[in-house]
N, C-alpha and C positions, 0 to 999 in steps of 0.2 A: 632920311635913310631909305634906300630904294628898297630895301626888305622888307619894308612895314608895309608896302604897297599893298593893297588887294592883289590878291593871285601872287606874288611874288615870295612866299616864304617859305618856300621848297629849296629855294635859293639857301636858307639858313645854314643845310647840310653841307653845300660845299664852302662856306663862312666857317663854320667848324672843324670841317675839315682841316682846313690851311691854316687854322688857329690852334687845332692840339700839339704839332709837337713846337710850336712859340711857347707852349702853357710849359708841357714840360723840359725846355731848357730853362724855363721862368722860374723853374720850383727847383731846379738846383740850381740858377743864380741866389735866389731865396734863401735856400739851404747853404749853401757853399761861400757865400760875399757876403759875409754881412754889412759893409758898406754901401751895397747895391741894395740892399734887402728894402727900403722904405720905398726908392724909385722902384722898382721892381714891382714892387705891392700895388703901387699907384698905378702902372700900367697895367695891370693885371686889374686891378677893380674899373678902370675905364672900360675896356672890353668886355668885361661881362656885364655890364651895365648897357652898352651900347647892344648887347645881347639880350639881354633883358626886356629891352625897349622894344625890341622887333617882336620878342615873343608875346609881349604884352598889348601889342599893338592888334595882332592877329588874334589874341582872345578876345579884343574889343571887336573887333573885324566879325569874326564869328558869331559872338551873342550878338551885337547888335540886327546881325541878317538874321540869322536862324531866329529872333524876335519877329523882325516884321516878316520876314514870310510865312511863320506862326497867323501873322493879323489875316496876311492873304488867304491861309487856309480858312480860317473862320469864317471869311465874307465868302466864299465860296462855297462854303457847309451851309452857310444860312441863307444862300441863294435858294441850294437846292431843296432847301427845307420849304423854304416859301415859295417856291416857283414849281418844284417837283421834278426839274430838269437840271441840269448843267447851264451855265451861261455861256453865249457862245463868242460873245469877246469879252476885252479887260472893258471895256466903258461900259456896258450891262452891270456889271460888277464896283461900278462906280471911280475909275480909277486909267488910267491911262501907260501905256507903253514906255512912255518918260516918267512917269510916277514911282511906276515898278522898280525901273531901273534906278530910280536915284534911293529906293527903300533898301536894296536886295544886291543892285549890282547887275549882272548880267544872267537873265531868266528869261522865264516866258511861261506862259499861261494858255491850253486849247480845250476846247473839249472833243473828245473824238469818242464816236458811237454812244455816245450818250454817258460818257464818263469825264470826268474833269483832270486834264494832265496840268501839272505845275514844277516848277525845277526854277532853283537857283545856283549859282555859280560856287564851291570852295572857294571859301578866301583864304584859304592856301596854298593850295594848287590851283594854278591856269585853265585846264582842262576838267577838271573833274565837277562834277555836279552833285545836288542833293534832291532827289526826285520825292516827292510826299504820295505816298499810297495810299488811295484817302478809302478804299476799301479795309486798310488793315489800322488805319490811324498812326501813322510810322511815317519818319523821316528815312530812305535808303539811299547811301554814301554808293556815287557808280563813276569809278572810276572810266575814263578815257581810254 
């Protein structure tokens, strides 16, 4: 399903869209045929199942990054701990550019002026990012 994609489940709303009034001419076939009433059901429980799927996909999508970029914050708190600075690339930090990306998805990691910047991608939306303020210990949702 292309909606389960990383970044593609923004897509779901216009899937919904063009699915509600299918649902309600579905619920007075439902209502009004009872000969249809069983096919009807069936079709209806396919869809919301294939709806299901995507959404369930994307809470996988989500715990599993917002996990390991969790791990990256820590290996970056316990950089600075033991070193007293910021790291100033991902290999300092033990870990590689391809690494990142096959944990997180599409991020990136700098330190500038002596603070450590980190951001991973929404895996729900395309554009939007999830930036860690690591002065305030928070995840902040910024949108595009």
């Amino acid at each position: 399903l292309p909606l389960s994609q990383r970044y593609a489940g923004f897509m779901l709303i216009f899937w919904a869209l063009l699915l509600l009034p299918w649902l309600a001419y579905s619920a007075y076939v439902v209502a009004s045929k009872p000969a249809h009433r069983s096919n009807q059901l069936a079709r209806i429980s396919v869809w919301v199942v294939c709806g299901a799927v995507v959404v369930v996909a994307h809470l996988v999508w989500y715990v599993s990054s917002r996990r390991n970029a969790d791990e990256i914050v820590e290996v970056v708190q316990s950089y600075m701990r033991v070193h007293g600075r910021c790291a100033q690339t991902l290999e300092a930090l033990g870990t590689t550019k391809e690494q990142l990306r096959a944990k997180v998805g599409v991020s990136h990691y700098y330190c500038d002026a002596g603070k450590p910047r980190f951001f991973y991608g929404d895996t729900f939306v395309a554009f939007d990012k999830y930036w860690y303020d690591f002065d305030r210990g928070v995840w902040e949702h910024k949108p595009d």
